[in-house]
N, C-alpha and C positions, 0 to 999 in steps of 0.2 A: 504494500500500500504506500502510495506513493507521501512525503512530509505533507502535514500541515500548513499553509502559506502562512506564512507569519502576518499576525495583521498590522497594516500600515496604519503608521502616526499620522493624523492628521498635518496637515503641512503651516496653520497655525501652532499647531501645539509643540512643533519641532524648531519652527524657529524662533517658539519663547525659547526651549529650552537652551537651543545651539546658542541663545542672546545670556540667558544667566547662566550656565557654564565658562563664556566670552569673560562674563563678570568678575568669575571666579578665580581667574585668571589674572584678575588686574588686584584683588584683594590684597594688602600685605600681610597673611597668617603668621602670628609670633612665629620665631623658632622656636619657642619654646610647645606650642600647640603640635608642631607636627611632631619634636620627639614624644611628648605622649601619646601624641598616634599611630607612630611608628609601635610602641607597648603593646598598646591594643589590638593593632593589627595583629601583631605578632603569636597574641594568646588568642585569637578570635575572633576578637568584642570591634564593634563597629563604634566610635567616636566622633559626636559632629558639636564643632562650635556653635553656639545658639542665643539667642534672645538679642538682649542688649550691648552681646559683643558685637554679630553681628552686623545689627541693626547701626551701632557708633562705629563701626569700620566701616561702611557704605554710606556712611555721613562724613567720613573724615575727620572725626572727632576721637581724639585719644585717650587710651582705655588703660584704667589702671587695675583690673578685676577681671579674668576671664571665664566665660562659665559655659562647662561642655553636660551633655545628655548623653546616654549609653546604656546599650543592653543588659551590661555590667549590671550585677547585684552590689551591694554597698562593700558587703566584705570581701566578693573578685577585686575591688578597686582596691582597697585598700592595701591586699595582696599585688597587682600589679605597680602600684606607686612606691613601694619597699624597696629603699633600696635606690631610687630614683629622689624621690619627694626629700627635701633638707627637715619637713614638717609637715606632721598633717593633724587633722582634727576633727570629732566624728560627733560634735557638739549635736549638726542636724541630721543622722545616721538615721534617726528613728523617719525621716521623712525621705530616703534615699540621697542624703548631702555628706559628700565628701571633700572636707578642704583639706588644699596641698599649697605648700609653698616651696620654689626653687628658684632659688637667687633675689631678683626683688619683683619675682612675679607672684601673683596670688590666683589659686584659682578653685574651680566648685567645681565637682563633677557630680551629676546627680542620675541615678537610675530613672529610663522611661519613666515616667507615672501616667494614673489614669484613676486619676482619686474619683473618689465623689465626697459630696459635703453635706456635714449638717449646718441644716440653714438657720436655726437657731441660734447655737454658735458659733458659728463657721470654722469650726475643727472640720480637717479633713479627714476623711477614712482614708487614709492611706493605703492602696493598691498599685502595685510594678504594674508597669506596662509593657508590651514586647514590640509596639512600633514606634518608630519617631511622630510620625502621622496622627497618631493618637496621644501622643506623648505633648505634639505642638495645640493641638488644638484645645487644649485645654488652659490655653496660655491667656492672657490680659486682651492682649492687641496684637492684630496681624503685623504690625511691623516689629512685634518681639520673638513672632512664630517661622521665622525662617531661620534656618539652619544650611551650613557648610560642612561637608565631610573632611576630616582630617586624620581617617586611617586609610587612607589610599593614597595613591601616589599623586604628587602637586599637578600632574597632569590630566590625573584621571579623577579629580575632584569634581564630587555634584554639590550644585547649591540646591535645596528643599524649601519650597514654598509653595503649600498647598494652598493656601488662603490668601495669596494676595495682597502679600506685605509689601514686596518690592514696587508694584504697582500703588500702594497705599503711600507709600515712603515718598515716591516721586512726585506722588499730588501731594505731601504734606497731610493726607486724611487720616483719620484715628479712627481705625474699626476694629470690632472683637471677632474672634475667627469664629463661635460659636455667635448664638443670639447675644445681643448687650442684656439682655433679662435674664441669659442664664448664666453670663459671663458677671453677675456685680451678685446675683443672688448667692453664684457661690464665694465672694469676695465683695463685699460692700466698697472696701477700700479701693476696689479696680478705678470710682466713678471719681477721687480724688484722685487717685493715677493719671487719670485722664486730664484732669488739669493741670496739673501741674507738667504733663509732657507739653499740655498748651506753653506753660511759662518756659521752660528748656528750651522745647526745639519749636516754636512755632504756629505745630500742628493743628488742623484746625478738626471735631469730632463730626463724624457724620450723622448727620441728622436723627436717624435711630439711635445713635450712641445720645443724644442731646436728649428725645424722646424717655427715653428709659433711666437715664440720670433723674428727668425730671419726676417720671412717676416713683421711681424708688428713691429720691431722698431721705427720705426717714428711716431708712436700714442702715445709716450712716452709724444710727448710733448701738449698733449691733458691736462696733469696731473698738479698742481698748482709748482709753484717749490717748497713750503713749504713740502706738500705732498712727493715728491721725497725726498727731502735731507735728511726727519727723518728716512725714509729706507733705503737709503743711509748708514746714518751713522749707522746705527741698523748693515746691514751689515758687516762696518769696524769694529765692535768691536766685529762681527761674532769669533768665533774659527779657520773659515779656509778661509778665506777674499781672501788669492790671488786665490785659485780655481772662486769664486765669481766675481774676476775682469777678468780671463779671459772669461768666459760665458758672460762677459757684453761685452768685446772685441769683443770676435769671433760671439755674434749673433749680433753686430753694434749697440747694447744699449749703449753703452761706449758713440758713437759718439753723443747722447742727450742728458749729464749726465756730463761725465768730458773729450769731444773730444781730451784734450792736453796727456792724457795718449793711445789712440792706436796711437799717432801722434808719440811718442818716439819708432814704431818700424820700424819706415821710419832711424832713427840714428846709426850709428855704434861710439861704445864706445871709447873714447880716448885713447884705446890702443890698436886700430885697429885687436883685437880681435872677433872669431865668436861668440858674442854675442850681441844683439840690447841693446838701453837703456832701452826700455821697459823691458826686461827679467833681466838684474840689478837691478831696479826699483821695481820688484818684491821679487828680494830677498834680497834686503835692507830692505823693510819692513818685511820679515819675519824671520829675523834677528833682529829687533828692538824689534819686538814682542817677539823673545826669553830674550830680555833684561828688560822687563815691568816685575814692581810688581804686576799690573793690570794692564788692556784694558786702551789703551790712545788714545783718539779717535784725540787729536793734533800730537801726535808723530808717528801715524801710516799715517793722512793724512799727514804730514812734508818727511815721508818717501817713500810713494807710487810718491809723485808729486816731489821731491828736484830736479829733473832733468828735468825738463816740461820744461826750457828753453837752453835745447841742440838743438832739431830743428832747431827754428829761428836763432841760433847764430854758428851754423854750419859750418866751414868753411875749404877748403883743404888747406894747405900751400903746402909753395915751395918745401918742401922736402917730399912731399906724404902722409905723416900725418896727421891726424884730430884734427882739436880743434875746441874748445867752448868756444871761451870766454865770459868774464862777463856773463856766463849765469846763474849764482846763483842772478845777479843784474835784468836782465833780469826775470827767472824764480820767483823769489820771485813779482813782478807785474802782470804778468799771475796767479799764483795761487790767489793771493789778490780778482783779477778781477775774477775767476771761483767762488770762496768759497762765493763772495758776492751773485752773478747771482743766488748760491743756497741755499741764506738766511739763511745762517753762521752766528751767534753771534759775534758780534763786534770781542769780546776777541780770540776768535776762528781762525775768518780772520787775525788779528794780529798774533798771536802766530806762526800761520803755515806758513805765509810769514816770520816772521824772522828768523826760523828757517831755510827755503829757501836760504835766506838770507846769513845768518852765516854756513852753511853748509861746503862751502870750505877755510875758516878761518884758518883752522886747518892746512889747506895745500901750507897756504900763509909763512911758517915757515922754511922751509927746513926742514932739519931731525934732527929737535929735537932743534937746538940754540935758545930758546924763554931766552928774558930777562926779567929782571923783570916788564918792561914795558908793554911789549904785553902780557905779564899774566895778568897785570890788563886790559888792552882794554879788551882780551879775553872775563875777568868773565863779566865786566861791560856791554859789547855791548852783554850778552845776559842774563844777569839779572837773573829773577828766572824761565827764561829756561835752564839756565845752565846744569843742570839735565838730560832732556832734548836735549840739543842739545851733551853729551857726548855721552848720546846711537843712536843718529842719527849720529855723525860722524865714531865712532866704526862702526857700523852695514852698514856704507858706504866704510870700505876699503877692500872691495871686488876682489879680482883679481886670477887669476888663479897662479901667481906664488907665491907659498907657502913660501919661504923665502922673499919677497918686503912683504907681508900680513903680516906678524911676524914681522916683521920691522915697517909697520905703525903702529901696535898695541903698540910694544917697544915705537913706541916716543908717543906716546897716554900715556901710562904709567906714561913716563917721564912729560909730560903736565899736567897732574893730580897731580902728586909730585909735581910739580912747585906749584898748584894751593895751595895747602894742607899746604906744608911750606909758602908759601906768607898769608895766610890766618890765620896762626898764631900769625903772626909778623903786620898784618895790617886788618883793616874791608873792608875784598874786594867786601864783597856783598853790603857795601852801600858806597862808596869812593866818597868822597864830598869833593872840596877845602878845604884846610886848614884854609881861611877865607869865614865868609858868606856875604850876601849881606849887612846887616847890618852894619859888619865891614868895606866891600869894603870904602859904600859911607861916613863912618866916616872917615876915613885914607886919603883918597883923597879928602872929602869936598866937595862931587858932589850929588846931589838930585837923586831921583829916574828915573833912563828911559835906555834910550838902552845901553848906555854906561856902566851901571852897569851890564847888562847883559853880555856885551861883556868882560869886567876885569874878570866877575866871569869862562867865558868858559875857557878864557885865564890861569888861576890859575886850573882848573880841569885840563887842558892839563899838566903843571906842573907839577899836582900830580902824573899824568898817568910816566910819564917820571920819577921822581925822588923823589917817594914815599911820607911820608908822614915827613912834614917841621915844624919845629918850626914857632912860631908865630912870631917872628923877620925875620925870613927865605921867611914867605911868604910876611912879610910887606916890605922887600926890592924888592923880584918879582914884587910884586904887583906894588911901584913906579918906580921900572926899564920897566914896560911896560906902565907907565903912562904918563911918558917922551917921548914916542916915539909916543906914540896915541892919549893923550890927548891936 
């Protein structure tokens, strides 16, 4: 009986592939990728580069983490990297992850999988899988589901992409390889993935991915908060962050995450202007960001939130105008209170509330008569945010009329020269009484306790008012307030 005809490829489908083979070709695979393939190949096991390695090598984007997929069971791997690996670590074993480290590379090898979830708590049942195919599709986003072969020869390498990553990648589009409703039900967190590859790279999600974010928002909070915040922030230090924040706005992911920012587009701005504080808000940060030497993951959250307490403090007066009061006093305890909810680093919750904080400082001045006084308050109430809060209050005088803008900037100028000359003539950054506690309680003959405290704030106030005193100078303040208190 004569063979079977082999059936013909389609002549689309062959010069996709003859085009991402071409591809594969032009990739630069570590050397360090192909001697572990070389391993694998050798014992059997098929190894292919995948996700975000991938994905950032077809971007051009340099990768300090590489992470392969394999037939390999957890403890074949373990066994093949003996002996090879400088290090390895079997922390995620129990989910098929094996880290290895050699030289200054790091990398994850993880068996197929083909989990399923419970959707309650989004633990996975962990289940091996035996195809890549099945292994990818279970993945985030088509452009993290394609895979390169790396235990065959660099010639005879195939790139995998059953779903349409590379095609996805090219247009910039965000889609899940499976539905986006089974793709976030089994991962809630996939639907902030999704934003935050908006702020990274770009991307813009396709319209079902948008659809489906918006109907499951509230499964957000299935997620731990630790989980959310590090994507969170991954986001803000994203490249294009306010695109990001409003995809979390408009699909009502905001409202599980940081609800005080779509709450600022209920505000009309204090100069009764058509524009909300939310839309200020936005471009205050992306204004600050034009001011960064690097991504500041406090000066951008200080920037997106400096007005989270216009809302509540809201008010019309008598003559048809809006105001805000104290809402930098206000707003700085609301962000304190959200930053912690999303297990913010002490330092982090501090910094971005005083920045809050001191935000409107600038504008407690008029235009421009700062003394020498409130130069030193200024530096000292905000320390070594100083920096810091210049480019948050810059990047805050925002207004549509171009000469008042040119004017705030002018005395912003002018406040920095204050700061420049005071700083030459005195140590503004660390302004301390002219006597210490030591001195206090020898001069006045009093022992250690509150009272010492209280002379020494007494004598910093001093300072602040009328610089820096001879030591006779302050020993006279120092008894002219001892007379009256002690």
């Amino acid at each position: 009986m004569a063979a079977a005809p082999e059936q013909a490829v389609p002549k689309s489908d062959a010069l996709r592939r003859a085009q991402e083979n071409a591809l594969v070709e032009l990739l630069a695979i570590p050397a360090v990728a192909a001697e572990l393939g070389e391993r694998f190949r050798a014992a059997g096991h098929a190894l292919y580069l995948v996700g975000g390695s991938v994905r950032d090598a077809l971007l051009g984007r340099g990768q300090t983490d590489l992470d392969f997929t394999t037939d390999a069971r957890p403890e074949r791997i373990l066994e093949l990297v003996a002996g090879w690996a400088e290090a390895t670590w079997d922390t995620g074993i129990e989910f098929g992850t094996v880290g290895v480290r050699r030289g200054d590379d790091t990398l994850e090898i993880t068996t197929f999988r083909a989990d399923t979830y419970d959707r309650r708590s989004r633990n996975p049942v962990v289940r091996f899988g035996d195809t890549l195919e099945g292994d990818l599709v279970r993945r985030d986003f088509t452009v993290n589901a394609m895979a390169v072969e790396v235990h065959t020869a660099p010639g005879e390498r195939r790139f995998v992409d059953p779903y349409g990553g590379l095609a996805a990648l090219a247009a910039g589009t965000l889609d899940t390889p499976a539905t986006p409703e089974e793709s976030f039900a089994d991962d809630p967190l996939r639907m902030l993935r999704a934003a935050r590859f908006v702020s990274q790279l770009g991307f813009t999600p396709a319209p079902r991915v948008v659809d489906a974010m918006t109907a499951m928002s509230g499964e957000l909070t299935r997620i731990t908060r630790e989980r959310v915040q590090a994507e969170f922030s991954k986001l803000m230090l994203g490249a294009h962050p306010r695109r990001a924040i409003e995809l979390l706005v408009d699909t009502g992911l905001a409202e599980h995450l940081v609800p005080e920012v779509p709450a600022m587009r209920l505000a009309i701005d204090e100069h009764m202007q058509h524009k909300d504080v939310y839309t200020h808000s936005l471009v205050v940060m992306e204004q600050a960001i034009d001011l960064e030497a690097e991504p500041d993951l406090v000066l951008r959250l200080a920037a997106l939130l400096h007005d989270v307490g216009k809302p509540p403090t809201r008010r019309k007066e008598s003559d048809g105008r809006v105001s805000f009061h104290h809402h930098e006093v206000v707003g700085a305890k609301m962000v304190r209170k959200r930053l912690r909810e999303l297990r913010y680093p002490k330092h982090v919750v501090d910094e971005v509330a005083q920045l809050v904080y001191l935000h409107l400082r600038f504008h407690g001045y008029g235009k421009g008569e700062w003394t020498d006084s409130a130069v030193r308050r200024y530096v000292t109430d905000a320390g070594p945010l100083l920096d810091r809060l210049h480019k948050l209050v810059r990047s805050d005088c925002t207004t549509r009329n171009r000469r008042r803008a040119a004017a705030l900037q002018r005395s912003y100028d002018s406040l920095e020269e204050r700061i420049g000359e005071l700083r030459k003539q005195e140590e503004l950054d660390a302004i301390r009484p002219d006597l210490d506690g030591n001195a206090i309680m020898q001069i006045l003959d009093i022992p250690p306790g509150p009272q010492v405290g209280k002379a020494y704030k007494h004598l910093l106030s001093v300072r602040m008012e009328q610089g820096p005193l001879t030591h006779e100078q302050a020993e006279r303040e120092l008894r002219a307030w001892a007379a009256e208190n002690l």
